[in-house]
N, C-alpha and C positions, 0 to 999 in steps of 0.2 A: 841737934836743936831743930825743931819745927818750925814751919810759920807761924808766925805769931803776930803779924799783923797784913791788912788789906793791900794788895798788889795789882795792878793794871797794867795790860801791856799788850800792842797791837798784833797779831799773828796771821796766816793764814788757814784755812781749813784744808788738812793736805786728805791725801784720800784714805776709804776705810776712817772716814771721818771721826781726825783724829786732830789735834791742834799740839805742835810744839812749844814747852815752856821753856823762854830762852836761857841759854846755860849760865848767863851772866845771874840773873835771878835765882837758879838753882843754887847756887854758887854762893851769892854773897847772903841768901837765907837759910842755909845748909841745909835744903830740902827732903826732907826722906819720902822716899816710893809707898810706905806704906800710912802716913800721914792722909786722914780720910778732910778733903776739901769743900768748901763748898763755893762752886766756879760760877761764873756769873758771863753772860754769854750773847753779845749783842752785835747783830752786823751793821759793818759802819755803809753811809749810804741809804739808809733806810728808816723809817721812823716807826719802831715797833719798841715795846717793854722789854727791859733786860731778863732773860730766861735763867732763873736757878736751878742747878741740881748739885746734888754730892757724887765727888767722884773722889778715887786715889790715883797720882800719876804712880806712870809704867816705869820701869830702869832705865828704856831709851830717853826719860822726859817728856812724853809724851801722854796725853788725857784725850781719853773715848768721850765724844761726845755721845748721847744714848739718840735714838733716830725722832724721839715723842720731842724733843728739845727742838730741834733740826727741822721738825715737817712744818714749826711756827714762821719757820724766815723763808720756806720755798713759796715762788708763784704759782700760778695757774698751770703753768705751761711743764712744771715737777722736773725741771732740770735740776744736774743736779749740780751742788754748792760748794766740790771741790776746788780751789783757786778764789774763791770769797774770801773779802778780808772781814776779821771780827775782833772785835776791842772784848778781851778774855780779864775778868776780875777774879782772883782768889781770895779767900778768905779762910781761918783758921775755922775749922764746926765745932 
């Protein structure tokens, strides 16, 4: 069974900027890997517009963020945003 309705939940950006979808969620949505998303992606701390794109998660549980998404939330200074925390929405496409 897919998701079939909207999901929010706090994560970090771990590296090879990637963000874990926690397994309890996996879990009680019986998520499938190839289930195409569309993720909604905002860092907390900050005051910018939530970024969408479409992604599918990996078998680790895991969703690639693409780097055109990612260069809206870096500063000036283009460090980089692994160890950010970002509040991650799913949604069925």
């Amino acid at each position: 069974m897919p998701l079939t309705q909207n999901v929010t939940f706090k994560t970090l950006l771990q590296k090879g900027n990637r963000v874990q979808v926690p397994k309890l969620i996996r879990w009680q949505f019986k998520m499938e890997t190839g289930q195409t998303l569309k993720v909604g992606l905002a860092r907390l701390g900050f005051w910018r517009p939530i970024q969408f794109f479409y992604a599918k998660m990996g078998k680790d549980g895991r969703i690639f963020i693409p780097e055109l998404a990612l260069a809206f939330f870096q500063d000036e200074k283009r460090q980089s945003l692994a160890g950010s925390v970002f509040e991650v929405t799913l949604e069925p496409a």
